[in-house]
Backbone as JSON, one array per atom type, in Angstrom:
{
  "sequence": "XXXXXXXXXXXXXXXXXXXXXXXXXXXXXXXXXXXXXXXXXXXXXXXXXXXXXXXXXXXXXXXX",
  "N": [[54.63, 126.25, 146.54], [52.52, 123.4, 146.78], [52.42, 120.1, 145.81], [50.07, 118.22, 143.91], [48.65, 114.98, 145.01], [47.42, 112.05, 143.69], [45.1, 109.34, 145.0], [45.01, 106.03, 145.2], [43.3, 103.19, 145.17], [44.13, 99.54, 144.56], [42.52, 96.55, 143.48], [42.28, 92.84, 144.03], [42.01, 91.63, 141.28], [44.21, 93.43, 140.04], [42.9, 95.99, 139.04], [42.31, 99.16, 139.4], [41.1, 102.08, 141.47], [40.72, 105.4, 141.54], [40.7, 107.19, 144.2], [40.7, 109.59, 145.54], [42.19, 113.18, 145.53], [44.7, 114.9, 146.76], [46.04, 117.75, 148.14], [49.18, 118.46, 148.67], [52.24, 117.11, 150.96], [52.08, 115.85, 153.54], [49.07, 116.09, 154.18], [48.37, 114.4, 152.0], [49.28, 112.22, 152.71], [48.13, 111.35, 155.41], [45.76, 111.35, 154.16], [45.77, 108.97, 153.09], [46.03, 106.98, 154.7], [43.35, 107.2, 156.47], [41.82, 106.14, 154.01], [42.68, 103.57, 153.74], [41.88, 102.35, 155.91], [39.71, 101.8, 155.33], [39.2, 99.48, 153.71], [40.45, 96.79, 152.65], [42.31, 96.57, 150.87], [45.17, 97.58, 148.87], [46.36, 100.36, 148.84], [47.73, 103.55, 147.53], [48.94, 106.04, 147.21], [49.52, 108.74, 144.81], [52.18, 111.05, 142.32], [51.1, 112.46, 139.69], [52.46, 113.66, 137.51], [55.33, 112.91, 138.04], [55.41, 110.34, 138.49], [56.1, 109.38, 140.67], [55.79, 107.37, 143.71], [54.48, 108.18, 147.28], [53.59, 106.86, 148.91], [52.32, 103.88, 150.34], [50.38, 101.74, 151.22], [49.19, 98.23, 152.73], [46.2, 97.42, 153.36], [44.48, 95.87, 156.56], [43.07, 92.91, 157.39], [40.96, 93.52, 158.61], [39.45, 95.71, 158.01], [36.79, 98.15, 157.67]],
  "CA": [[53.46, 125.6, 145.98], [52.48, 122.2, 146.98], [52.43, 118.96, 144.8], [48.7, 117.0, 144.26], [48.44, 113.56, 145.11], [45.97, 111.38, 142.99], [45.19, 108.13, 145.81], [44.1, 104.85, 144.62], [43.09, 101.9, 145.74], [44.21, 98.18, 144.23], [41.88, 95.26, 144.08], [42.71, 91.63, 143.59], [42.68, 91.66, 139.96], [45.28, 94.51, 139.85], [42.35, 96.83, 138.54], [42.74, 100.25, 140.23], [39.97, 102.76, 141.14], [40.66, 106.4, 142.17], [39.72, 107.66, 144.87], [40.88, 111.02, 146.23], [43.34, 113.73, 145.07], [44.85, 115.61, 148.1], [47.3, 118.75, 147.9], [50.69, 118.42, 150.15], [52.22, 115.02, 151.18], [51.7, 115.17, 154.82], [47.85, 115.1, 153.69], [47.81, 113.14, 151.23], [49.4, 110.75, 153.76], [47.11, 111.21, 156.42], [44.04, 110.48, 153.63], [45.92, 107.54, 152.19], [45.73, 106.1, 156.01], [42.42, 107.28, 156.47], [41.48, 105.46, 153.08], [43.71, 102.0, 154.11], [40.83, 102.0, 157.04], [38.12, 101.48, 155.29], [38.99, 98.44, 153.17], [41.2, 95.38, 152.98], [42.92, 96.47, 149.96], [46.04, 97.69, 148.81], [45.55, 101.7, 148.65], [48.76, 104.23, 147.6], [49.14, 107.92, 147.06], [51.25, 109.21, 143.62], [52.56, 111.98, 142.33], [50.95, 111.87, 138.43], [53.15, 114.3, 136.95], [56.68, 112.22, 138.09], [55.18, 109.01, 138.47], [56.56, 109.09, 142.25], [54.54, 107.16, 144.89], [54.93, 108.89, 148.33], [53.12, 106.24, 150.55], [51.87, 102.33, 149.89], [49.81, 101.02, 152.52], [48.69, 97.61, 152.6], [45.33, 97.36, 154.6], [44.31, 94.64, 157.24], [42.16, 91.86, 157.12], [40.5, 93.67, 159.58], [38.64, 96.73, 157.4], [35.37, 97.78, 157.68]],
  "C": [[53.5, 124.11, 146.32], [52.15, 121.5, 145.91], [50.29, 118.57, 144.98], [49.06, 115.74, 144.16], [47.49, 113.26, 144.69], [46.37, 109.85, 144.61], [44.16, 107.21, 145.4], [44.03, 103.86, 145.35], [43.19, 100.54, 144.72], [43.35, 97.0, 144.59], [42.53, 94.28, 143.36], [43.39, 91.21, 142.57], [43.34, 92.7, 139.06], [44.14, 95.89, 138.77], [42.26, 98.43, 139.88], [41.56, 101.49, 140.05], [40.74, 104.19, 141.87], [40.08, 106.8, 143.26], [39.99, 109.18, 146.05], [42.05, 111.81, 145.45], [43.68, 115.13, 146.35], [46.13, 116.49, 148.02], [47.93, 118.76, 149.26], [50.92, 117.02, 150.22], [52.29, 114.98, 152.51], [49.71, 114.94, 154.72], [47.11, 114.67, 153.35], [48.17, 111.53, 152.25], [48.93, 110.5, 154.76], [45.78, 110.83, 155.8], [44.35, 109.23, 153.31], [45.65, 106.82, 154.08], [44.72, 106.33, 156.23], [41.25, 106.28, 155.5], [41.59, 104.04, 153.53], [42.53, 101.49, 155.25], [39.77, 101.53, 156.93], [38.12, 100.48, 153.85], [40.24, 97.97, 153.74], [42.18, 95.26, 151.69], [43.7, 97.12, 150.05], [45.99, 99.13, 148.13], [48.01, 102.58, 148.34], [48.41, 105.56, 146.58], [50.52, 108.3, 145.98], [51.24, 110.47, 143.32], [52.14, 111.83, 140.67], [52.0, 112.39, 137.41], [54.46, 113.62, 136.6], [56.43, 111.48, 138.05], [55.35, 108.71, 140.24], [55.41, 108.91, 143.18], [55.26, 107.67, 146.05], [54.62, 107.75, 149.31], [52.43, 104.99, 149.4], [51.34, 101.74, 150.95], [48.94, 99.66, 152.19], [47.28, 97.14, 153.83], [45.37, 95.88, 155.49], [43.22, 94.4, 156.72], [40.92, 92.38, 157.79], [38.98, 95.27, 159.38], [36.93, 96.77, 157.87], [34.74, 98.73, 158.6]]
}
């Protein structure tokens, strides 16, 4: 049985929005990079149950 990943995204003022929940961790880690693409913020993929983050990607300046 595979794990779910909840994946969020971090803005500025450390407020945090949801934004996908993806079963397996190869991908959830192919949406959390998919996600990281389409802003400039600070996006990571957890595990809610353990608390365990699998992946932390900090985007570029370059989003969009």
């Amino acid at each position: 049985m595979q794990n779910e990943f909840d994946l969020f995204e971090t803005f500025p003022d450390h407020s945090l929005v949801w934004r996908s929940c993806v079963r397996g961790t190869e991908p959830a880690l192919a949406k959390l990079e998919a996600i990281s693409k389409l802003t400039t913020n600070e996006c990571f993929a957890i595990h809610i149950d353990t608390k365990t983050i699998i992946g932390k990607v900090q985007a570029s300046s370059t989003a969009g």
